[in-house]
C-alpha positions as CSV (number, residue, x, y, z in Angstrom):
1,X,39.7,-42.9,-22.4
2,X,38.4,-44.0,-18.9
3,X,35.1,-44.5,-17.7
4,X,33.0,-43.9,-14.2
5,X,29.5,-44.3,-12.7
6,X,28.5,-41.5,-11.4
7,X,24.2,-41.6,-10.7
8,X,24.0,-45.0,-12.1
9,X,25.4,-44.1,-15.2
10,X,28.8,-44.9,-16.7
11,X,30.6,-41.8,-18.4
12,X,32.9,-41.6,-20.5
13,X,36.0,-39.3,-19.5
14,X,39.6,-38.3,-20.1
15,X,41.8,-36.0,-18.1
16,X,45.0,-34.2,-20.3
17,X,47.6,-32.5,-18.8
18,X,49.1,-31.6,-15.0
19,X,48.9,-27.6,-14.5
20,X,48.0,-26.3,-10.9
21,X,44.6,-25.2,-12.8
22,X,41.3,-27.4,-14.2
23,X,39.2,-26.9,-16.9
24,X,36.2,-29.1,-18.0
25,X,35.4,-28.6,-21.9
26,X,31.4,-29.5,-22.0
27,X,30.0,-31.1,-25.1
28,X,28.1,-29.2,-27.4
29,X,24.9,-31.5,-28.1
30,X,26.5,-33.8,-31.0
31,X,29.6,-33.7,-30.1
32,X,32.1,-36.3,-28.1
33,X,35.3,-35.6,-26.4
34,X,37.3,-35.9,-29.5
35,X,36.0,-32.7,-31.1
36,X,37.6,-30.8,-27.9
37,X,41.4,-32.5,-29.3
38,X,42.8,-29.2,-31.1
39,X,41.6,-27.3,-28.1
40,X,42.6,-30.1,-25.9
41,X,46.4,-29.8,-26.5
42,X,46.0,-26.0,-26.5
43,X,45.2,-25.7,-23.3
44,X,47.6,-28.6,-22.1
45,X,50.9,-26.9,-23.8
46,X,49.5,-23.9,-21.8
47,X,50.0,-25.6,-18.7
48,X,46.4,-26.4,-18.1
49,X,44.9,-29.6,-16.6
50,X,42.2,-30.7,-19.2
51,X,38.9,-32.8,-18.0
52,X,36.8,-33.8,-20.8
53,X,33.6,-36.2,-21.2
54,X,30.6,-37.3,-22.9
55,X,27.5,-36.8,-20.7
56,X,24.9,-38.9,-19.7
57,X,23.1,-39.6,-23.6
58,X,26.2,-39.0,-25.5
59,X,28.2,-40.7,-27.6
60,X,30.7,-43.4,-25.2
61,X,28.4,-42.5,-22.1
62,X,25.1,-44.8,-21.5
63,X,21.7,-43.5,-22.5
64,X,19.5,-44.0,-20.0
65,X,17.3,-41.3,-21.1
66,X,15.3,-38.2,-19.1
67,X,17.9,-36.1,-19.4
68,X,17.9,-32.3,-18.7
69,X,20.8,-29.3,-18.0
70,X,20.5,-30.0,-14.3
71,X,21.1,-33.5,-14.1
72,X,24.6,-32.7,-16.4
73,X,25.6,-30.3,-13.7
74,X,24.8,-33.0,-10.9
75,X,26.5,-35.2,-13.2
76,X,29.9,-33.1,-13.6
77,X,29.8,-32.1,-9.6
78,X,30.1,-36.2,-8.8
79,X,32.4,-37.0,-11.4
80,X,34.5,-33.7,-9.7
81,X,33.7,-35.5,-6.7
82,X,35.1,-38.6,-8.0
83,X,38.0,-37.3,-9.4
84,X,39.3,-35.4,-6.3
85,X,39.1,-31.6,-8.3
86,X,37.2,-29.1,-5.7
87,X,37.1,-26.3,-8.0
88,X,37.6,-25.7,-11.8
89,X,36.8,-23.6,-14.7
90,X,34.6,-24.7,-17.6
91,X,34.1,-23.7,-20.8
92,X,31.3,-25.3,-23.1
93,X,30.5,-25.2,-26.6
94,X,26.6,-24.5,-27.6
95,X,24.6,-26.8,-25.2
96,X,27.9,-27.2,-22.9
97,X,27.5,-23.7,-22.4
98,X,23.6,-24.4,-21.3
99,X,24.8,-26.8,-19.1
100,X,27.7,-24.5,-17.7
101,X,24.9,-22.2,-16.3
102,X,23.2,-24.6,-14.9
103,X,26.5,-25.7,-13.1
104,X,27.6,-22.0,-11.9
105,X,24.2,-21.7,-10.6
106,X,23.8,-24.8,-8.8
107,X,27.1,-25.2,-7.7
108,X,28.4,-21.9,-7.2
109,X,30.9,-22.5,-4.6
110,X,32.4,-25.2,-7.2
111,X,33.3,-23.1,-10.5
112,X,36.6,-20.7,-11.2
113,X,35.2,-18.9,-14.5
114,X,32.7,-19.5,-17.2
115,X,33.7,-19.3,-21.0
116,X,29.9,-20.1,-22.7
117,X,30.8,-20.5,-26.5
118,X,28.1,-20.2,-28.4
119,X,25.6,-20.5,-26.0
120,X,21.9,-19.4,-24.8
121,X,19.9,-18.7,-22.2
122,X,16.3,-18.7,-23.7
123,X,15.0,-19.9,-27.2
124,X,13.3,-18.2,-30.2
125,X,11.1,-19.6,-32.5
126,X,13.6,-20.2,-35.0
127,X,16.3,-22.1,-32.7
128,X,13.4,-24.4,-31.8
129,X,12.6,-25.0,-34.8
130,X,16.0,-25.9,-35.6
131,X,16.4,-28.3,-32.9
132,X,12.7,-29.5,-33.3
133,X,14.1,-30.4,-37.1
134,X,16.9,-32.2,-35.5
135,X,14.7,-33.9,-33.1
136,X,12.6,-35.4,-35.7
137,X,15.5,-36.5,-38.2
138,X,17.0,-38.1,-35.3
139,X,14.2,-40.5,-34.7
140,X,13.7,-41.3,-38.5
141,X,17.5,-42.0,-38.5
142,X,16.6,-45.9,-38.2
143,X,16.0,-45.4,-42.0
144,X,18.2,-42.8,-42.8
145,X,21.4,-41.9,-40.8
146,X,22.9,-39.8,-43.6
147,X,19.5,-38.0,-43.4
148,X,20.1,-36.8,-39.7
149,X,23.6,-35.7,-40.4
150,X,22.6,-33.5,-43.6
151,X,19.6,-31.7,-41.6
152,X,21.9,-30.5,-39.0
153,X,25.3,-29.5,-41.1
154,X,23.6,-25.8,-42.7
155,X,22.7,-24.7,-39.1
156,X,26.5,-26.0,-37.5
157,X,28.6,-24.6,-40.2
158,X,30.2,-21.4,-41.9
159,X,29.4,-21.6,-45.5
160,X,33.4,-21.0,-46.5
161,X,33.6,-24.2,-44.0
162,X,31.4,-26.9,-46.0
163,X,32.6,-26.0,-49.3
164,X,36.1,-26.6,-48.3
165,X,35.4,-29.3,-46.4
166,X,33.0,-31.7,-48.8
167,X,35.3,-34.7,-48.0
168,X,35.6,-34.7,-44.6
169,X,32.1,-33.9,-44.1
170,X,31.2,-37.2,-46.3
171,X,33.6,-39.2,-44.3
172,X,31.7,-37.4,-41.1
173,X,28.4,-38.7,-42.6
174,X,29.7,-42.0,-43.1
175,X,30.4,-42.5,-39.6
176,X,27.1,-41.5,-38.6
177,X,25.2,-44.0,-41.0
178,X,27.1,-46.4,-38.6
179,X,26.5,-45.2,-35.3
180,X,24.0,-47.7,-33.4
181,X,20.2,-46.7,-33.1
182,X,20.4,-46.0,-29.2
183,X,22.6,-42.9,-29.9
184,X,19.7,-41.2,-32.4
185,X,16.9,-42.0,-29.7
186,X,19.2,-40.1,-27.3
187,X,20.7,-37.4,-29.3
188,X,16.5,-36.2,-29.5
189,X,16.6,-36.5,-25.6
190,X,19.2,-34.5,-25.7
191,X,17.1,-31.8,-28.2
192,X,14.3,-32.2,-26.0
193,X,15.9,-31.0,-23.3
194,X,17.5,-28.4,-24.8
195,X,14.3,-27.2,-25.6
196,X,13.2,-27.0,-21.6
197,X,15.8,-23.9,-21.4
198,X,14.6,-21.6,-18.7
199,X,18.5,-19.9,-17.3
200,X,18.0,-16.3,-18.4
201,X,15.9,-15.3,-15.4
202,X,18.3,-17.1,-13.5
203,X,21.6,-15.2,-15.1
204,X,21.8,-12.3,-12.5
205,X,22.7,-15.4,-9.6
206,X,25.8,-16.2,-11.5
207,X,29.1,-14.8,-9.7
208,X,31.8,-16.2,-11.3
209,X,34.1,-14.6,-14.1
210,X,32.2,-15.0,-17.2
211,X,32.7,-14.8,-21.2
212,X,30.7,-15.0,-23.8
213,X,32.1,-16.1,-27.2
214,X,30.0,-15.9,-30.0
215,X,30.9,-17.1,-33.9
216,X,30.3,-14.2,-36.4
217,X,28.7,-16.5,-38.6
218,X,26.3,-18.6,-36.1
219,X,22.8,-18.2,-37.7
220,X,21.6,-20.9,-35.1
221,X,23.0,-19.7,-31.8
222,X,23.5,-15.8,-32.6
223,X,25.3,-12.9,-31.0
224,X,22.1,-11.3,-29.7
225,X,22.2,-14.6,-27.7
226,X,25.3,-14.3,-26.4
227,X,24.5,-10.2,-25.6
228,X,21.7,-11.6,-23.1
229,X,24.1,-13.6,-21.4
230,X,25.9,-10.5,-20.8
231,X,23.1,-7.9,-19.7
232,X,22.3,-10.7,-17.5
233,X,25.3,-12.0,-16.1
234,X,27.2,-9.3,-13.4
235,X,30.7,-8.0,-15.2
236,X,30.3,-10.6,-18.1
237,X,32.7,-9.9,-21.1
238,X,31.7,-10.4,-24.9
239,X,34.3,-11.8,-27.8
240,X,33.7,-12.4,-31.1
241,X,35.5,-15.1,-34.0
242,X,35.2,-14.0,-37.3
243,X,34.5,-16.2,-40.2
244,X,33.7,-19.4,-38.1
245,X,29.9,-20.9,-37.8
246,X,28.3,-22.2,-34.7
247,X,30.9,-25.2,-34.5
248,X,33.4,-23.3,-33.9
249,X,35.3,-25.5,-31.9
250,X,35.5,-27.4,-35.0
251,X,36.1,-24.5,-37.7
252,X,38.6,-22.5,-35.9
253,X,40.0,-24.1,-32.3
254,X,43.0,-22.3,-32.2
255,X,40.6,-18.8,-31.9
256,X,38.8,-20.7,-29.3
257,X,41.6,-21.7,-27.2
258,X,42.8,-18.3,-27.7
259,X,39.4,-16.6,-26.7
260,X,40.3,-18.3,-23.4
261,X,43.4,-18.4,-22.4
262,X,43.3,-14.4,-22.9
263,X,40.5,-14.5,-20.6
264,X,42.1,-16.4,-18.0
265,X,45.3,-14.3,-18.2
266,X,48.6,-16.0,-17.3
């Protein structure tokens, strides 16, 4: 793992692989760059240059707090700067795909192809009162990590996935009773600016290639979601992964990599 300042904050990255093309995987809101590892090597096998990293608030970046969708794109436009990459394609996960739209828009002349996995243009009432749920568990965490963990796992994972996964989701909730309190106070940050989300009137201005992949089973971030994205978005495509919840990238990579690299074509 290396790290960068880029806008007075230090970020955490990692680049995998040496193909001719770049992809940046973008974080959905909980997650860090090892949750991208499956699809990761994927992508790498496939020839594919690979730049992942935790944005401002995250995990291994600093917190420095007021965070919002546009300051991640200005974010991943200076680390691209930084790193020497011109142009690449990105493909984020939930509020990586909220921050992907804010990137195509902004930085047009900078982005191959969008892959928006799981992701949203607008809110309804019950998405924000998801998040608002996870907001609020986040800064009561001080007393109760495990607390945080179990108010978010119903609304990130398939059913099938959380009862045959009890163990590693304990061993999951374990490691959040020992993150430090600085990454709660910034994950609701994070939820609060999710929760700012304004793209879909800004959808039509997005050029690029597009797809929208949507989990069968998302209750939280749902296909009629990901069916804006497309009405709005000129020539976007819509896929579907069966079975999987709205972590997909964690239920079923291999379907995500594939979602993608079908997408991009050889």
């Amino acid at each position: 793992m290396e790290r960068i300042e880029v806008g007075g904050c230090g970020l955490a990255y990692e680049v995998t692989g040496g193909g001719p093309r770049t992809v940046a995987l973008l974080n959905g809101i909980a997650m860090s760059v090892s949750h991208w590892k499956p699809v990761t090597e994927r992508l790498a096998a496939a020839g594919w240059r690979v730049l992942c990293h935790d944005m401002r608030g995250q995990l291994l970046s600093d917190k420095p707090g007021g965070y919002s969708l546009e300051g991640h794109a200005r974010d991943l436009a200076a680390l691209m700067d930084r790193l020497g990459i011109p142009r690449l394609h990105v493909m984020g996960t939930s509020y990586g795909a909220e921050v992907g739209l804010a990137f195509a828009r902004d930085f047009p002349d900078r982005v191959e192809s969008l892959v928006l996995v799981d992701g949203v243009s607008e809110t309804d009432a019950l998405l924000e009162a998801a998040v608002e749920s996870w907001m609020r568990a986040a800064r009561a965490a001080r007393a109760d990590p495990g607390l945080f963990y179990r108010t978010i796992i119903p609304w990130n994972y398939s059913a099938d996935y959380i009862a045959a996964n009890r163990e590693a989701l304990d061993k999951r909730e374990a490691a959040i009773r020992s993150l430090p309190p600085d990454y709660f106070e910034a994950f609701a940050g994070l939820c609060d600016a999710f929760l700012k989300i304004d793209l879909t009137k800004d959808l039509g201005r997005i050029r690029c290639p597009t797809l929208a992949v949507v989990a069968e089973k998302d209750i939280l971030k749902h296909r009629g979601f990901s069916e804006i994205l497309v009405r709005g978005v000129p020539g976007a495509r819509l896929a579907m992964i069966p079975g999987a919840g709205h972590a997909v990238v964690v239920e079923a990579p291999d379907a995500v990599a594939d979602a993608a690299l079908g997408f991009w074509g050889p």
